[in-house]
C-alpha positions in Angstrom: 110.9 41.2 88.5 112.7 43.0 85.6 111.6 47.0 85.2 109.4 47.4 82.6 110.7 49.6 79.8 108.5 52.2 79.6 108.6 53.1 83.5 108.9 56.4 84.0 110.4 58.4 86.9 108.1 61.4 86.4 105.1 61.6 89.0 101.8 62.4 87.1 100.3 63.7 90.2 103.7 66.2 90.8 103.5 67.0 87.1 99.6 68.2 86.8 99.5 69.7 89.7 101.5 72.1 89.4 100.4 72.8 86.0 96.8 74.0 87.4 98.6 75.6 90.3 100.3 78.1 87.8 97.8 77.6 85.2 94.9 79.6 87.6 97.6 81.9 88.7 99.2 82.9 85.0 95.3 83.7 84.6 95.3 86.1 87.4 98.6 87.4 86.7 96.6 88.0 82.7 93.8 89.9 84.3 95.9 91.8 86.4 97.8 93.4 83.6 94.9 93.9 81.9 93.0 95.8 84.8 96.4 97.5 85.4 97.0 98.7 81.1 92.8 100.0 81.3 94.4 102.7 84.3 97.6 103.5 82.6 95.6 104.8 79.2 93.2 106.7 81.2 95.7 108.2 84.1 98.1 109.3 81.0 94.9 110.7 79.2 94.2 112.2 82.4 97.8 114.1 82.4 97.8 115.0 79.1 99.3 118.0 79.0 102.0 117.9 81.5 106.2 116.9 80.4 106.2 113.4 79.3 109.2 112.6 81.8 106.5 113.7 84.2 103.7 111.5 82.8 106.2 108.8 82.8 107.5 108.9 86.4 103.2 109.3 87.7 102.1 106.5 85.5 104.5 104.0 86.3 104.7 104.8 90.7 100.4 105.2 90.3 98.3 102.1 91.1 97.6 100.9 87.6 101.3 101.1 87.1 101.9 98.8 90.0 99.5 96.1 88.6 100.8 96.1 85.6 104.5 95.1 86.9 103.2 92.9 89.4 100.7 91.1 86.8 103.9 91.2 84.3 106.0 89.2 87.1 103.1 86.9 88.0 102.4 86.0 84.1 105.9 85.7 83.2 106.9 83.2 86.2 103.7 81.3 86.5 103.7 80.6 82.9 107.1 79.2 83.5 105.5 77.2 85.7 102.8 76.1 83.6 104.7 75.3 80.9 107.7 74.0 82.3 105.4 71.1 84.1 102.8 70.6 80.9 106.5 69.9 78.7 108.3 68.7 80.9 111.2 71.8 79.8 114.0 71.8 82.6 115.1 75.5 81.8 111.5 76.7 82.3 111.3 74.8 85.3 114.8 76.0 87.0 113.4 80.1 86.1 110.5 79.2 88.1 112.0 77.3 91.1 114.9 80.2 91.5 111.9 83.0 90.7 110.5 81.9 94.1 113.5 81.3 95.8 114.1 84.0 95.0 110.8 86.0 96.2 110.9 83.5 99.4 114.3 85.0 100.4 113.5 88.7 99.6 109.9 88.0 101.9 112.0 86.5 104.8 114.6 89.3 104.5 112.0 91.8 105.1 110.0 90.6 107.9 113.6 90.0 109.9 114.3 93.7 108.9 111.0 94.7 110.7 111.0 92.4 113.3 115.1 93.7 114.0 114.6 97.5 113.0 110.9 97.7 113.5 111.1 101.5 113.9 113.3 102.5 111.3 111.6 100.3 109.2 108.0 101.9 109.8 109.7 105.1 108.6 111.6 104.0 105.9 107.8 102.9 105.1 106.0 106.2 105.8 108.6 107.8 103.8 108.2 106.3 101.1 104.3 106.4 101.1 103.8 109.5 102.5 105.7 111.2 99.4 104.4 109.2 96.8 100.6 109.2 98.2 100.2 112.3 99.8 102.2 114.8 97.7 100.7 113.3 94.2 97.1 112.9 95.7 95.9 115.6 93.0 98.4 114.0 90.0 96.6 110.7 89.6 93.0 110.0 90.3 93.9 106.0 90.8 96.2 108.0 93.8 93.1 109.7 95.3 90.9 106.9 95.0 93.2 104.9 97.1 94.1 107.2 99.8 90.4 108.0 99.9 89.7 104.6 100.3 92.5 104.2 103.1 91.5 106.8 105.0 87.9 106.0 105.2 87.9 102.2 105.8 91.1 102.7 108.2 89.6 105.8 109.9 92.9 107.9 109.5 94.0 110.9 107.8 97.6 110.9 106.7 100.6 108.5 106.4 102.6 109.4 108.9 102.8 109.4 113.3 102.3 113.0 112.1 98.9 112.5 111.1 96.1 115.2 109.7 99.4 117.9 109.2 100.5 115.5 106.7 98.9 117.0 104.3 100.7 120.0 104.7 103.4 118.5 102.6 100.6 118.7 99.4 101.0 121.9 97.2 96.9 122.1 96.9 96.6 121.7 100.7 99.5 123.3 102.2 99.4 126.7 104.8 101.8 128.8 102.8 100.6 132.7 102.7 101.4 132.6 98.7 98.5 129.3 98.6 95.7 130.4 96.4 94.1 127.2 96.7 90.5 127.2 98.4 91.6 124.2 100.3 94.3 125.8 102.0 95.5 124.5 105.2 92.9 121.8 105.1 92.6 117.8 104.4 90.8 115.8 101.8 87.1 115.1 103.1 87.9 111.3 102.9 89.6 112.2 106.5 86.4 113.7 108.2 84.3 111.7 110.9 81.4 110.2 109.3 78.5 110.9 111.6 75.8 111.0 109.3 76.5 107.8 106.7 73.8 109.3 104.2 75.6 112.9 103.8 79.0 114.0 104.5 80.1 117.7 103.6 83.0 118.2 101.3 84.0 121.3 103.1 84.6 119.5 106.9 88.1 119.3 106.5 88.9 122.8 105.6 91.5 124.7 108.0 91.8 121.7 110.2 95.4 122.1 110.1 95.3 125.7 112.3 93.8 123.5 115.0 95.3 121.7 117.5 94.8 117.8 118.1 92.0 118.2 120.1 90.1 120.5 118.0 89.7 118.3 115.7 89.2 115.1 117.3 85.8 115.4 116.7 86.1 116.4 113.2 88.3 114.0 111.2 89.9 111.2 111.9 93.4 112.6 113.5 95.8 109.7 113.1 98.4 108.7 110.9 97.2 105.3 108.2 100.1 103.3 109.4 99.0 103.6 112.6 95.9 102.6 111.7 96.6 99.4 109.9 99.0 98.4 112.1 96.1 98.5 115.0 93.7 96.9 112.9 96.3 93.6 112.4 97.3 93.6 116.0 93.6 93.4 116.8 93.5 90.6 114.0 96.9 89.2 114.9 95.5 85.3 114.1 93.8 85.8 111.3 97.0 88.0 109.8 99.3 85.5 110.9 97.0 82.9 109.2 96.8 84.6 106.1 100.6 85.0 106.1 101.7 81.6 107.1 99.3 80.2 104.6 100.8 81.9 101.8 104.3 81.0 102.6 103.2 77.3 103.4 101.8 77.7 99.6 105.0 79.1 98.2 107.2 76.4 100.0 105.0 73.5 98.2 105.1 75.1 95.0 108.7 75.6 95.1 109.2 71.8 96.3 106.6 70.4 93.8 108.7 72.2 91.1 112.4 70.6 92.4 110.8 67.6 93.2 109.7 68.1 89.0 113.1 68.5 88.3 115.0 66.0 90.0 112.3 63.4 88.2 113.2 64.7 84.9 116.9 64.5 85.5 116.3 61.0 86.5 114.6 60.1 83.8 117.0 61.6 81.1 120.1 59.7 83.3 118.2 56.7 82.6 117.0 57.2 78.7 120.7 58.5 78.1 122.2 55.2 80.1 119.8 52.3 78.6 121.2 54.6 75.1 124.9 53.4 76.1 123.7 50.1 76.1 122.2 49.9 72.3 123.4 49.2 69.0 123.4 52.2 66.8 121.2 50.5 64.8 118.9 48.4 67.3 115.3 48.4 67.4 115.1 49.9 71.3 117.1 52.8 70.0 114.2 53.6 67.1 111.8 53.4 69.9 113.8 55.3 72.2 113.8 58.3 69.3 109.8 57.9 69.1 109.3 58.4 72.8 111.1 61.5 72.3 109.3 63.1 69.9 105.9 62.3 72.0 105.3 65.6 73.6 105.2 64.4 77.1 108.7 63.8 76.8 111.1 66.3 77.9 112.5 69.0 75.9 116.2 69.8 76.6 
């Protein structure tokens, strides 16, 4: 039976669904930045005052600052997506399919780097954190409502193995004799044991860091946020593991959806270009071949 002439290689079902796959995510990548831009204005109106290198350097490491480039990264690849699939546009398609070969590569690097250096690799991590969290707590309040919210749901106090003395390393809490903060040698109450759930006093933490650990074992919570989380998933192991295989699993269909995408349009375009070879230059099948082009489910090259 001969092929019909207007057979085409490109699966529907491939095409449209990963439209609505990037479609809902370029929508979340939209909110994000939006979310993210509402805590920039009101963290910079917050330092106003300060050097604008300053201001610059807090706004873009804060929280809002970090939505904002990661909503920037999710829009601007899953509307590659989107668009690549909805016109059929091979360029858009190949940014997207390297974007999360790309992002697949980077995630397996780093979980090889932690499963082959997982030491180093915790303090490269509490490093990192520990300067940008607990030294800036008092720059940013995005900052302090996030360590405030780590240490309370994690029950922790700190970044670091180190824990509570941490906090040491902030200029508002540190012991130095020249100090002239009220908070001096202390820890932020977000660290303090939460017997009563109805009333927690503001001034527990103060001075905890004169005490030993076992002073203040029943004060605050003594041990370092890594720690913490890293307790909670190995007490959650399945459901982490879950989580993470399930995104991966997501990201590897995506990614073959979108080659699978393009090795359908590439096989149609072979085709269109050979039956091409075949016509007059004035034939009939080459004016239809020209209006299936300009339909705009035909591919854009």
């Amino acid at each position: 039976m001969a092929r019909r002439r207007d057979y085409s290689y490109i699966s529907p079902c491939v095409k449209w669904t990963l439209f609505t796959f990037n479609f809902i995510f370029w929508v979340f990548g939209l909110l994000l930045m939006g979310i993210g831009l509402y805590g920039v204005v009101f963290t910079a109106q917050d330092l106003h005052g300060l050097k604008s290198v300053k201001i610059a350097y807090i706004v873009l490491t804060d929280l809002s600052g970090v939505m904002v480039a990661l909503g920037s990264i999710i829009f601007v690849v899953s509307f590659a997506g989107c668009v690549g699939a909805l016109r059929e546009n091979l360029c858009l398609l190949k940014l997207y399919f390297w974007s999360l070969t790309i992002f697949l590569i980077a995630e397996l690097l780093f979980a090889i780097a932690c499963i082959i250096f997982p030491w180093k690799s915790r303090e490269i991590i509490e490093s990192v954190l520990s300067k940008r969290l607990i030294e800036d707590y008092r720059e940013s309040q995005n900052t302090q409502n996030f360590v405030d919210f780590l240490q309370r749901e994690f029950e922790c106090c700190g970044i670091t193995t180190d824990g509570y003395q941490d906090w040491n390393a902030n200029e508002y809490f540190n012991c130095s004799d020249h100090s002239p903060s009220a908070e001096k040698c202390g820890v932020p109450a977000s660290c303090c044991i939460r017997k009563n759930m109805t009333y927690l006093n503001p001034m527990c933490g103060y001075d905890v860091q004169k005490k030993k650990h076992h002073e203040v074992s029943e004060i605050i919570n003594h041990n370092g946020c890594v720690t913490s989380i890293i307790q909670f998933l190995e007490l959650n192991l399945y459901w982490a593991a879950g989580v993470i295989f399930g995104i991966t699993l997501f990201q590897m269909y995506v990614t073959h959806q979108a080659r699978s995408l393009m090795d359908q349009i590439a096989l149609q375009r072979s085709r269109w270009e050979r039956e091409m070879g075949m016509l007059g230059p004035h034939s009939h099948s080459q004016t239809r071949y020209h209006r299936l082009l300009s339909r705009t489910d035909t591919p854009y090259y």
